[in-house]
C-alpha positions, 0 to 999 in steps of 0.5 A: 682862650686864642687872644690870652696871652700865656706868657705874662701877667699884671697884678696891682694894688694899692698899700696906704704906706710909704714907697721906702717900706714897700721898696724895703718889703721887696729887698730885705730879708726880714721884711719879705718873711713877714708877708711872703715867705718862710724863709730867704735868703740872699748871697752875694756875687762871692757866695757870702751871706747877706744879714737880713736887715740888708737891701738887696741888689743887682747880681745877689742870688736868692733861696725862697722857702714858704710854710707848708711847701718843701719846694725851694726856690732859687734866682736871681736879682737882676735890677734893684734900683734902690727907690721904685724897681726891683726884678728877679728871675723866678720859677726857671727863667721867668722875670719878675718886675716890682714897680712903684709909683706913689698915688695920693698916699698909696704906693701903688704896686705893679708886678709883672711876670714874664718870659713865662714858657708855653709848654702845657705844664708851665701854662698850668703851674706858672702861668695859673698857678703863679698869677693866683699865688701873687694875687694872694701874697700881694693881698697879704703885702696890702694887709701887714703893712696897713695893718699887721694882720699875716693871712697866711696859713701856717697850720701843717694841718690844713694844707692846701688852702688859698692862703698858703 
């Protein structure tokens, strides 16, 4: 383990859709819901509500909620450029990247997420934890938009398994 880097890492895959609905599953409420979380929501620079058949842009803050967790997450967007980048801070001080690039007739989604601190816990909660949770939700992304089949667990009952 002296050469992992504990500070960032890369998902990938590829979504046989196009850019714009995958751009639109990142930056509007009500298509983020379908595939990541319960609940978000967004405000602007004065603190208003944004519908959730809204884009997001630069300087929105954000409230994450997902089902069968009481954590709330909150950030900040920081870049969303409309067609192929979008990035938000995300567990504290770390930056996630959302890439898109068009591949034959796949949108091919880079995430990265940085900045992560090196203190034992975030190694375990952030670095780890984060890179397995993403691994799952980008699978899920791949899943509703190819075929509208949700994975997630939502039974309160069985918790916690790799799909909640």
């Amino acid at each position: 383990m002296k050469n992992f880097d504990w500070t960032c890492f890369t998902k990938k895959i590829a979504v046989k859709a196009p850019m714009s609905l995958i751009y639109d599953a990142w930056t509007k409420a009500a298509e983020i819901e379908k595939w990541f979380l319960k609940t978000a929501e967004y405000k602007d620079e004065n603190g208003n509500d944004i519908p959730k058949d809204a884009k997001v842009i630069a300087g929105m803050k954000y409230e994450w909620s997902w089902f069968l967790y009481s954590e709330i997450e909150k950030g900040k967007i920081t870049n969303a450029n409309g067609k192929d980048h979008f990035q938000f801070t995300f567990a504290g001080q770390c930056l996630v990247d959302v890439n898109l690039t068009e591949q034959y007739d796949h949108t091919v989604v880079e995430l990265i997420q940085s900045n992560i601190p090196t203190d034992d816990a975030s190694k375990q909660e952030i670095r780890l934890g984060c890179s397995s949770g993403w691994s799952f939700y980008l699978v899920n992304l791949k899943s509703i938009y190819q075929g509208g089949l949700d994975l997630r667990s939502k039974d309160e009952r069985l918790k916690p398994m790799v799909n909640n």
